[in-house]
C-alpha positions in Angstrom: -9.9 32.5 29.8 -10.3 29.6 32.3 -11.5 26.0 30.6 -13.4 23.9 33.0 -14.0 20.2 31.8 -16.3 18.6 34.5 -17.4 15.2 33.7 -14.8 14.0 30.6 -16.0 14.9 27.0 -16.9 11.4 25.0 -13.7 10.0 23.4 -11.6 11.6 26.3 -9.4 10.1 28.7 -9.9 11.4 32.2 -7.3 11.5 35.2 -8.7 11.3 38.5 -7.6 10.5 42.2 -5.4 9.7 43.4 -3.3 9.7 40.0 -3.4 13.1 39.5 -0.2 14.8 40.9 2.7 16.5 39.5 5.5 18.5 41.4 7.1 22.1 40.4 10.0 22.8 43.1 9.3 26.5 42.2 5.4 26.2 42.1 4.4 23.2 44.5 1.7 20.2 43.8 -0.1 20.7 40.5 -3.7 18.9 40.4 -4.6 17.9 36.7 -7.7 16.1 37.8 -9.9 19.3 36.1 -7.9 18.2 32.6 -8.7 15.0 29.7 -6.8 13.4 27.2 -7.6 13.2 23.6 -5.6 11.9 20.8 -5.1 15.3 19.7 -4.3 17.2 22.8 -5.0 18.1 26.3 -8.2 19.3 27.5 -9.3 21.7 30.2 -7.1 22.6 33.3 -4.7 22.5 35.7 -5.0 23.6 39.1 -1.7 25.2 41.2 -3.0 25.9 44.8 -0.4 28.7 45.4 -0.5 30.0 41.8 -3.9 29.6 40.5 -5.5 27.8 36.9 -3.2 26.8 34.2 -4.9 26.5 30.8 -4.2 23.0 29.2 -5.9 23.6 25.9 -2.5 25.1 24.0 -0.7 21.3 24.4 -1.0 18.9 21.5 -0.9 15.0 21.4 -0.6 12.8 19.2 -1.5 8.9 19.0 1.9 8.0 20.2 1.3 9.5 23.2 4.1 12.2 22.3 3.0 15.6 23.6 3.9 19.1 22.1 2.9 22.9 22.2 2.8 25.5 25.4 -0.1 25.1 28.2 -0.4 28.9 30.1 -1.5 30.3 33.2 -1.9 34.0 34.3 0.4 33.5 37.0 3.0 31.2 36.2 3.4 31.5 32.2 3.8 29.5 29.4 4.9 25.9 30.1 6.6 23.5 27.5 5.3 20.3 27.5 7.5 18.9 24.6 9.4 16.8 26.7 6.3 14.7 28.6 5.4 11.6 26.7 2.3 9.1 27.8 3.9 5.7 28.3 1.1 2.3 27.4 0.4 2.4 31.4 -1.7 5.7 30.8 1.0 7.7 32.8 2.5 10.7 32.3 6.3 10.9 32.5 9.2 13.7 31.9 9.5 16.8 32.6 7.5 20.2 31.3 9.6 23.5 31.4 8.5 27.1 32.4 10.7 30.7 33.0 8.7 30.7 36.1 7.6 27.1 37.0 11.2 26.0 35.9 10.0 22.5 35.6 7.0 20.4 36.1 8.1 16.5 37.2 6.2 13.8 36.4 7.6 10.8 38.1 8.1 7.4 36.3 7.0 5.5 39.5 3.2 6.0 41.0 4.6 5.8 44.7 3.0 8.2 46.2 2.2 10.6 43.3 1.7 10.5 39.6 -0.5 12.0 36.5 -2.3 8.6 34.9 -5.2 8.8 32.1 -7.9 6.0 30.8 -6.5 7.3 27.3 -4.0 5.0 26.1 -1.8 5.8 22.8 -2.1 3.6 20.3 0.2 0.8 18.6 3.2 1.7 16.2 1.6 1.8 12.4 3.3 -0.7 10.5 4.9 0.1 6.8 2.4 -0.9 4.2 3.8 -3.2 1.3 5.6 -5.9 0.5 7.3 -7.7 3.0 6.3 -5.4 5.9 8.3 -3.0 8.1 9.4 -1.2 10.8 7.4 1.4 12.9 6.4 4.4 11.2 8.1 7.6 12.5 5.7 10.4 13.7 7.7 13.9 12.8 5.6 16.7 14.7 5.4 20.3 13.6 8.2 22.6 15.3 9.7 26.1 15.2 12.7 27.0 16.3 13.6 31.1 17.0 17.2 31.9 15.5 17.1 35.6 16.3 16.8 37.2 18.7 16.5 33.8 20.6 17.9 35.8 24.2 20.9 37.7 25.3 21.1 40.4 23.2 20.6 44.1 23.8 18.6 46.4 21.1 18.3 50.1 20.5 14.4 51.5 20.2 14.0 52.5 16.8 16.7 50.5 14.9 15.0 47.7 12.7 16.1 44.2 13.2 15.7 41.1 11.5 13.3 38.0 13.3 14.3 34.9 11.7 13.3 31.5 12.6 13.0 28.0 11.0 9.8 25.1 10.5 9.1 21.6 10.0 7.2 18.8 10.4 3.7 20.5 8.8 2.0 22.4 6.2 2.4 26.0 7.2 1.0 28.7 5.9 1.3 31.8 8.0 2.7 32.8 11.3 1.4 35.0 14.0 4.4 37.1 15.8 4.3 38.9 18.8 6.4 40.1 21.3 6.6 40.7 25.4 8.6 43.2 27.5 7.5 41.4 30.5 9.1 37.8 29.6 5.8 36.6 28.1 3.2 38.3 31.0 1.3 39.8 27.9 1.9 40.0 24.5 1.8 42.7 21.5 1.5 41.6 18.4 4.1 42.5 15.3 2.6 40.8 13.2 -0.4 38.0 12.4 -0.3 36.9 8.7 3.3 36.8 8.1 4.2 34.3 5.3 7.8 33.6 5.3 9.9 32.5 8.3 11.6 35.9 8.5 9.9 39.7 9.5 11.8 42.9 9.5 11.2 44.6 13.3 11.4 47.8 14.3 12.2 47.7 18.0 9.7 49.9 20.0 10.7 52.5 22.2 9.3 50.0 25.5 12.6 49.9 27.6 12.2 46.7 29.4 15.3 43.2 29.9 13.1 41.2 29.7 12.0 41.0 25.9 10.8 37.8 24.3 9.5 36.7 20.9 6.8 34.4 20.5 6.1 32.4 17.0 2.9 30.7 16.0 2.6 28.5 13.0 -0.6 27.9 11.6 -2.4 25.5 9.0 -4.3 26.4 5.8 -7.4 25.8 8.4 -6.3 28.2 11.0 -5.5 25.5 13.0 -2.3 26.2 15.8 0.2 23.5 14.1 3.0 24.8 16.7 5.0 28.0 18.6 7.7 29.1 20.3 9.3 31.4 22.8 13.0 32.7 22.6 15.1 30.8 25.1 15.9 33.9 26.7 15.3 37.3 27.7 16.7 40.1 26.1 17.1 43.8 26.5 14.9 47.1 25.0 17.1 50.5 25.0 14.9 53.2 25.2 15.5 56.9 23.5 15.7 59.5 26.3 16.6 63.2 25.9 20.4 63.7 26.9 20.2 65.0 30.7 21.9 68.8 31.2 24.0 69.0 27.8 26.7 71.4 28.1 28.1 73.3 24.9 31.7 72.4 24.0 33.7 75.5 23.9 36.5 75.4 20.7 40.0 76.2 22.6 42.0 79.8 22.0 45.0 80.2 20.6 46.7 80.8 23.9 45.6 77.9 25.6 47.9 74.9 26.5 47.1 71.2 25.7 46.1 70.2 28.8 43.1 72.9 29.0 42.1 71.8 25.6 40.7 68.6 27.4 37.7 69.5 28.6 37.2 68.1 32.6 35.6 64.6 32.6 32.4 65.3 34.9 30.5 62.6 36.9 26.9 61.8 35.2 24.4 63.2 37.4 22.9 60.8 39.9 19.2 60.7 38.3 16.9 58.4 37.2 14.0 58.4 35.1 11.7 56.9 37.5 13.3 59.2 40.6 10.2 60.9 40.4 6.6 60.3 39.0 5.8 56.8 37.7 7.9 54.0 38.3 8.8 51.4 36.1 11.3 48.6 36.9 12.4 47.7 33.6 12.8 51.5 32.9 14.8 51.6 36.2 17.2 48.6 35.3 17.9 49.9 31.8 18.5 53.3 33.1 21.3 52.1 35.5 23.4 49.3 33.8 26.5 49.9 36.4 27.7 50.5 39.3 29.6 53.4 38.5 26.6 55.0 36.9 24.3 54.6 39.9 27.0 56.3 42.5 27.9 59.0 39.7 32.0 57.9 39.9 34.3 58.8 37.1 37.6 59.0 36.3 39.5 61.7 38.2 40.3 64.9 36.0 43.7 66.0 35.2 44.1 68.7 37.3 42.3 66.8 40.7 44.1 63.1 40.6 43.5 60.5 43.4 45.7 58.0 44.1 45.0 54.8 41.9 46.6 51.5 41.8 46.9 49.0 39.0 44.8 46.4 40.9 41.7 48.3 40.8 40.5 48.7 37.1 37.0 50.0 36.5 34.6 47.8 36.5 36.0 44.8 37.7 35.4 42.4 41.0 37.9 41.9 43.7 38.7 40.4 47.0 41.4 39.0 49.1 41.9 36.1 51.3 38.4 37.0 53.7 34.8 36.6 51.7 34.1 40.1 50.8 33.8 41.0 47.3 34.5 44.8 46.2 33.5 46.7 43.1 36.4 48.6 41.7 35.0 52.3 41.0 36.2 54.0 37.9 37.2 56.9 41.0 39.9 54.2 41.7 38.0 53.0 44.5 36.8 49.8 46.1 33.4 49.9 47.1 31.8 46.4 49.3 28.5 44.7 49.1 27.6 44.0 52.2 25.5 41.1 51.1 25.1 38.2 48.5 21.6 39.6 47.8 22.7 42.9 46.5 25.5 41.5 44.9 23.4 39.3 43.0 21.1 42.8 42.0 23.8 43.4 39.8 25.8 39.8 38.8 24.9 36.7 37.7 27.0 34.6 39.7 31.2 35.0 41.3 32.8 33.9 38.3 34.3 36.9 37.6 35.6 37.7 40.6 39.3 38.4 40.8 41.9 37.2 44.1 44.2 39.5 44.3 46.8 39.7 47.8 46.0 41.3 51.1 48.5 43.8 50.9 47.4 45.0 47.3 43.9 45.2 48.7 44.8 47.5 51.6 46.5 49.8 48.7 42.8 51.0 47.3 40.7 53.1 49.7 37.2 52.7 50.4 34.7 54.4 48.9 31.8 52.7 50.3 29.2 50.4 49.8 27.1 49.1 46.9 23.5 49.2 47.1 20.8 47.3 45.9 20.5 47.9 41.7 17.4 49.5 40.5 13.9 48.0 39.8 15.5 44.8 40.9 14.2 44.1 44.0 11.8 45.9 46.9 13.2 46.4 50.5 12.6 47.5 54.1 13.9 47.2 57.1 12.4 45.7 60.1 11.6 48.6 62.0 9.8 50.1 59.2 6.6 48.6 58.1 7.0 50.7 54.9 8.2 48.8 51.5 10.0 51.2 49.3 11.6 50.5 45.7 14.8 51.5 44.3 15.7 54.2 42.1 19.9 55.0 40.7 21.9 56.5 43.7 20.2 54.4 46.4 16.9 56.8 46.4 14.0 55.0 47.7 10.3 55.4 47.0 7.5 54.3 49.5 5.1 51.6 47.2 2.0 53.1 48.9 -0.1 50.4 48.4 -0.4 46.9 47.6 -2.4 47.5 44.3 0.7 49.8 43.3 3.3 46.8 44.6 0.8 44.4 42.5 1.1 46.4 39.4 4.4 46.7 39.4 6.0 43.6 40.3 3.4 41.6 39.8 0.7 39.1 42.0 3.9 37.7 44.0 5.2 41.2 44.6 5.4 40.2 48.5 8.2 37.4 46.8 10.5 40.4 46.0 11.0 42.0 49.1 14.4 42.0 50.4 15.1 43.3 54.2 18.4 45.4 55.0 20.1 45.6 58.3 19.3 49.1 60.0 23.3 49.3 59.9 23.4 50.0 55.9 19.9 51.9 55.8 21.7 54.8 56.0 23.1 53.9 52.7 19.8 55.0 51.2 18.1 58.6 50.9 14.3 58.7 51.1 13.0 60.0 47.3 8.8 60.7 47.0 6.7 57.8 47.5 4.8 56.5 44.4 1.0 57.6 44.8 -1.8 56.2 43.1 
C-alpha cells in the first residue's frame, strides 16, 4: 500500500527542497520530500527514481530524535533505520541498512545534499527530586532473532526451534512469519504467539534464501518493534530418490572386490530441466560442482590416474590466474571467468597454490559452467535469454513476464553474457512457456 502525505498533517514536521536527499550506492538518490516527521515516527513516503515508493510508516521516533523499526518498499525491501538519529539542526544523519539497498547515507554536512525536517527533538528530561540529575535515558523496544538468525541449512519436514529475545517494552504477543524469497513476501507461522520461542515445522518450500521476521506488539495492538534474521538461510526440499536400483546380497562364490557394488555417477537431471522453473529449487538441487557435471569417483575395476594434489572438492591454481575445481573424477576443471566462479563461491579464499609442475600432473576435464538458478545468460549473437538448469542445460525465458516472475522487476540486472567460445559448453533444454 502506497502512503501519500501531501501538504504535512498538523503537529508534523515536513522536509522539503532542497533538503531532501539521501544516497544508496546500490539504489541512487532517494527523495523524502513526500514523507513528515512526528514525535512518534515517520510519515508517508519515500521516493527511489529507479526503484519506485518506499513506505515510511513502519519507522518509529521518539522525542530524542532516535529512530527505530523497518520502512519497506516493493522493490527494494525492508530497510533498517535504527541507526539514523535527528540531530537539534532538524537533519537527518547515519546510515539505514537494507539486503538490497545495502545502505541509505545521510550525510552530516548539507553541501550539496541532505534530509532536514521543521520537527525538532526535544530537550533531555531532567531526573525529578532532590538535588536534580542527569539526563534521563530513553531505552527503545528491541528484538533480537537467536535462531535461525542466517547460515544454516534445514531439512523440509523436521521441526525446529525459533527463539529470540525482547526489551525495552511491554509485550504481549508476537506475530512470526517467514520468507523463501529473502523477505519479497511473507507467510505467516504464527500471529499470537506469547513467549519468545515457537516450535517450526520447516515447509517443504526449497528456497536459500529463508528469513524470519518477528513483530512485537503492545496490549493495544500497537507495533512496539521487529526484526529480520541477519541472514539468509537454506530450505531442503523432499524429492523422490531419482532411478533407485535394488541392491543385490553377494553369493557365496563371489570375491571381495565384487561384493562392492560400482560407484555410479548421479544422473545429470534437474528438477526444473523440464516444466516450471524455479531458481531456488534449481540452486538447492545442485549444491556442487561435481553434482552438476555427474563426476564420481572412479570404480575399482575402471581407475584413472589421480594425484594427491587434486582432492575432491577443493580449489586450485598455479603461478598464472586460473583457478580449477578439482573433480571427484580426479580431474581439474577451469572457470573461464570470475562471474561463474562467483555462481558457485563466495570469494578466493579457499583457493589453494599448489607448483606448476604438480598442476600439469591432473588432466583436464573441462570447464565449469555457470551454477543453476543463479544467474540468466546469452550470448551476443543471440537475442534469446535462457536460464540454467544442472549439467549446463539451458532454457529460453520466453518472455519478459516469465523473466519478471522469476527473478524479479530487475530481472534485466541478472543477465550475464558468455563468449561464443564457451557456448558450446551449454546444451539447449525446452524453453519455459507461459
Amino acid at each position: 500500500m502506497i502512503f501519500g502525505v501531501g501538504a504535512a498533517l498538523a503537529g508534523t514536521g515536513t522536509i522539503s527542497s532542497p533538503h531532501n536527499f539521501a544516497w544508496s550506492p546500490q539504489i541512487g538518490w532517494v527523495d523524502f520530500s513526500q514523507a513528515g516527521v512526528t514525535d512518534t515516527g515517520l510519515v508517508g513516503q519515500a521516493w527511489g527514481g529507479n526503484y519506485g515508493w518506499i513506505d515510511l510508516n513502519g519507522v518509529g521516533n521518539n522525542v530524542s530524535g532516535s529512530l527505530s523499526g523497518y520502512a519497506w518498499g516493493k522493490n527494494v525491501g525492508w530497510i533498517n533505520f535504527a541507526g539514523v538519529t535527528i540531530n537539534s539542526s532538524g537533519q537527518f544523519t547515519g546510515t539505514a541498512t537494507g539486503n538490497i539497498v545495502s545502505t541509505i547515507d545521510f550525510p552530516s554536512s548539507c553541501s550539496p545534499n541532505c534530509v532536514q525536517t521543521t520537527w525538532r527533538p526535544s530537550s533531555p528530561q531532567t531526573g525529578g527530586g532532590g538535588g536534580g540529575g542527569g539526563p534521563a535515558i530513553v531505552y527503545i523496544p528491541s528484538i533480537i532473532i537467536q535462531t535461525p538468525d542466517g547460515g544454516g541449512s534445514y531439512n523440509a519436514g523436521s521441526t525446529i526451534g525459533l527463539d529470540w529475545t525482547s526489551a525495552n517494552g511491554a509485550f504481549t504477543k508476537y506475530k512470526v512469519s517467514y520468507s523463501i524469497d529473502s523477505g519479497a513476501s511473507w507467510t505467516t507461522i504464527s500471529d499470537n504467539a506469547a513467549a519468545a520461542s515457537l516450535s517450526w515445522t520447516v515447509p517443504n518450500s526449497p528456497t536459500t534464501l529463508g528469513k524470519i521476521k518477528i513483530e512485537g506488539y503492545a496490549s493495544n495492538g500497537g507495533l512496539l518493534a521487529s526484526a529480520l534474521s541477519n541472514g539468509t538461510f537454506t530450505i531442503i526440499g523432499n524429492t523422490a530418490a531419482v532411478n533407485p536400483e535394488p541392491i543385490t546380497p553377494p553369493k557365496a562364490d563371489q570375491s571381495p572386490a565384487d561384493n562392492n557394488p560400482p560407484i555410479l555417477p548421479p544422473p545429470v537431471v534437474d528438477p526444473t530441466a523440464t516444466g516450471a522453473y524455479t531458481p531456488a529449487i534449481a540452486i538447492v538441487s545442485t549444491p556442487d560442482i561435481n553434482t552438476d557435471k555427474g563426476l564420481a569417483a572412479p570404480t575399482a575395476n575402471n581407475q584413472q590416474p589421480t594425484t594427491p594434489n587434486c582432492v575432491s572438492g577443493t580449489l586450485i591454481k598455479g603461478s598464472l590466474p586460473a583457478v580449477y575445481f578439482c573433480g571427484a573424477d580426479g580431474k581439474r576443471y577451469v572457470f573461464v571467468n570470475s562471474s561463474i566462479f562467483l555462481s558457485w563461491y563466495d570469494g578466493f579464499g579457499g583457493v589453494q597454490v599448489i607448483s606448476n609442475a604438480d598442476l600439469a600432473e591432473i588432466p583436464l576435464g573441462g570447464n565449469v559452467t555457470y551454477r543453476p538458478g543463479k544467474k540468466m545468460i546469452k550470448i551476443q549473437s543471440d537475442p534469446r535469454v535462457y536460464v540454467v538448469s544442472r549439467g549446463g542445460v539451458l532454457r529460453w525465458v520466453s518472455t519478459e513476464a516469465i523473466a519478471r516472475v522469476l527473478f524479479g522487476d530487475h530481472w534485466n540486472k541478472q543477465i550475464d553474457d558468455v563468449s561464443d567460445a564457451f557456448f558450446v559448453n551449454y546444451r539447449i533444454g525446452d524453453p519455459i512457456v507461459p
